[in-house]
FIGUNU-86085 format. One record per residue (C-alpha): residue in one letter; x, y, z; residue number from 1. Coordinates in steps of 0.02 Angstrom, whole numbers. Example, Ala and Ser with C-alpha at 12.3 -4.5 7.8 and 13.67 -1.06 7.14 Angstrom:
2
+---------+--------+--------+--------+-----+
| residuo |     xx |     yy |     zz | num |
+---------+--------+--------+--------+-----+
|       A |    615 |   -225 |    390 |   1 |
|       S |    684 |    -53 |    357 |   2 |
+---------+--------+--------+--------+-----+
! end
This chain:
110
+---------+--------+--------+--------+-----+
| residuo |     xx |     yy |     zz | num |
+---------+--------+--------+--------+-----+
|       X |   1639 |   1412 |  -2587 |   1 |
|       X |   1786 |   1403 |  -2689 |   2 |
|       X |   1956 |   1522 |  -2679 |   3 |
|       X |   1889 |   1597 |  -2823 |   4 |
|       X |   1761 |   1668 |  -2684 |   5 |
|       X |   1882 |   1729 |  -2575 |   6 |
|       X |   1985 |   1831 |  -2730 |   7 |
|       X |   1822 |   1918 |  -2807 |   8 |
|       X |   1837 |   2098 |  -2770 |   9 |
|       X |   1643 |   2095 |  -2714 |  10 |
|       X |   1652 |   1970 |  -2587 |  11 |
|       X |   1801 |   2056 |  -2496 |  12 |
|       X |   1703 |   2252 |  -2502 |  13 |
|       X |   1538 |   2144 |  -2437 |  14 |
|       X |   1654 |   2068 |  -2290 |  15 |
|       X |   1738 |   2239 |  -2265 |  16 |
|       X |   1568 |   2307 |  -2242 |  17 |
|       X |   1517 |   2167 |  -2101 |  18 |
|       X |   1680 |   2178 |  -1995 |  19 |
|       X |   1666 |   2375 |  -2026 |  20 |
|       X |   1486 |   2374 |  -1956 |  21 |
|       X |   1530 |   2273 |  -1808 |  22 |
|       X |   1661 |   2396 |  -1750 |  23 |
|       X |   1534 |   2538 |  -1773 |  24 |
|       X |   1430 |   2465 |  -1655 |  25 |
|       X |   1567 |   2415 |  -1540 |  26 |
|       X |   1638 |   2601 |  -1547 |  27 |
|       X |   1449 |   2681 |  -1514 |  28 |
|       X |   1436 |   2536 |  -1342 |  29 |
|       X |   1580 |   2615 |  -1289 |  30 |
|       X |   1518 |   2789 |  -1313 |  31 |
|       X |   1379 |   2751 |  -1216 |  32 |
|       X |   1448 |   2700 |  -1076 |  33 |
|       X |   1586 |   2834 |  -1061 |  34 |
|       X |   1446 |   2941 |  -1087 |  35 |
|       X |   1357 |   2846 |   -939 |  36 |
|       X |   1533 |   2876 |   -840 |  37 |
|       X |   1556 |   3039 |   -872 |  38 |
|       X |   1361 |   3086 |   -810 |  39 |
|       X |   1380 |   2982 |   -665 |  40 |
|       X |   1457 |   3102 |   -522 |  41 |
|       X |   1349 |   3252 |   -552 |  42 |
|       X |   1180 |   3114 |   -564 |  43 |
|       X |   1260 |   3035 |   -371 |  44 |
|       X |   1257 |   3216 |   -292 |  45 |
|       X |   1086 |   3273 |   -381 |  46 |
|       X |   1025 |   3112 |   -327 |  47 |
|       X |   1078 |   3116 |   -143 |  48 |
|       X |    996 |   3283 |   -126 |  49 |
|       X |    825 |   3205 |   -117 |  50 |
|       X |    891 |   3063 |     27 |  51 |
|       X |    766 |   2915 |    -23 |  52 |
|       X |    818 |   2931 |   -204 |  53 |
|       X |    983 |   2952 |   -131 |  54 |
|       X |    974 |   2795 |    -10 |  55 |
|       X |    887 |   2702 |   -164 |  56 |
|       X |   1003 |   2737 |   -307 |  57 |
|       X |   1158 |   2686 |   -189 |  58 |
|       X |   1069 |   2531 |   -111 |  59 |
|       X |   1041 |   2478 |   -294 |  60 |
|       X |   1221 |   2505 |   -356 |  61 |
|       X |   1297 |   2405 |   -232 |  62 |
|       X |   1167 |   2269 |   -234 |  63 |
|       X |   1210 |   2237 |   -410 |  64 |
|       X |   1367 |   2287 |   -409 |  65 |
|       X |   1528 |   2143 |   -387 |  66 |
|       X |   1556 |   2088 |   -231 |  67 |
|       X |   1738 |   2197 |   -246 |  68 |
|       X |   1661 |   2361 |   -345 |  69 |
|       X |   1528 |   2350 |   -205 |  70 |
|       X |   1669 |   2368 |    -61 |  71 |
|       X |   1731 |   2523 |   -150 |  72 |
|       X |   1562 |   2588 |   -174 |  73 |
|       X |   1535 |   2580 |     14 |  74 |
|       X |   1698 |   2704 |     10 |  75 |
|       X |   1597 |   2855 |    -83 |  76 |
|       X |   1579 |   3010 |      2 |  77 |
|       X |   1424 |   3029 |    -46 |  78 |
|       X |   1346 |   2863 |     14 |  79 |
|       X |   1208 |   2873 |    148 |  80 |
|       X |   1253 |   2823 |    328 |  81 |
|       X |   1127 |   2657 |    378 |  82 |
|       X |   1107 |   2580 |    202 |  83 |
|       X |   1180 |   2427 |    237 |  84 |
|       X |   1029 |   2313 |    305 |  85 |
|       X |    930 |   2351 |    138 |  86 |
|       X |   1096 |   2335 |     32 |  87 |
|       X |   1102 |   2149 |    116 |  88 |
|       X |    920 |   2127 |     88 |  89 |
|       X |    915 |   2168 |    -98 |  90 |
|       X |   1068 |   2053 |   -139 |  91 |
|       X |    972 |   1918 |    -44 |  92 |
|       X |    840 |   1920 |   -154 |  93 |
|       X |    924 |   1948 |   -308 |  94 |
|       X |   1032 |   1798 |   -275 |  95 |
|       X |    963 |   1635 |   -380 |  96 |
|       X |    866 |   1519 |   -267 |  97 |
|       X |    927 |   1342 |   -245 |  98 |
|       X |    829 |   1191 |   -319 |  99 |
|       X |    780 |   1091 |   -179 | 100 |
|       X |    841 |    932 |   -202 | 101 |
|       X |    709 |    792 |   -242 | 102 |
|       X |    756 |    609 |   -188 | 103 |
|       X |    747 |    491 |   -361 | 104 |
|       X |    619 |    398 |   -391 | 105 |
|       X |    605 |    216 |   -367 | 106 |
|       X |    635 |    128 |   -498 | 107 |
|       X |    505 |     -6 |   -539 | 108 |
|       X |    495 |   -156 |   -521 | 109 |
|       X |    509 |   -274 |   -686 | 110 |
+---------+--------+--------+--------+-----+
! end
């Protein structure tokens, strides 16, 4: 591509168009999620008033959550009391297992 590419009134409105769609979709991620925010209190205390959802729904956020978000977690008033064994059990599991190391094979002799 030559500079002539760069200077042609086309090529700029077609790369306008690609950095403009990219920022759309940035802009509707981040309505999502404030949208996710913004739901989230009123979806903790409907949750908690059915107490296995409740237990569930918490014991899944902090199993997922970063080590530090989970610590503030804990910290919710709405958090059920006794969680904690199956919050410790679920990051177990989701934690990736370790290869067992193999010893090398012998190398043969020539």
């Amino acid at each position: 591509m030559d500079r002539s590419d760069y200077e042609n009134p086309k090529y700029q409105r077609a790369m306008d168009i690609i950095v403009g769609l990219g920022r759309s979709k940035a802009a509707t991620e981040a309505e999502i999620l404030k949208a996710f925010a913004d739901t989230l209190p009123a979806f903790l205390k409907a949750a908690t008033e059915d107490k296995d959802f409740g237990d569930k729904v918490f014991v899944l956020f902090e199993a997922v959550a970063k080590v530090g978000d989970a610590k503030k977690i804990k910290r919710h008033p709405l958090r059920p009391e006794g969680i904690d064994p199956e919050v410790e059990k679920l990051r177990e599991a989701r934690k990736p297992k370790a290869k067992a190391k193999q010893k090398p094979e012998p190398k043969p002799e020539a």
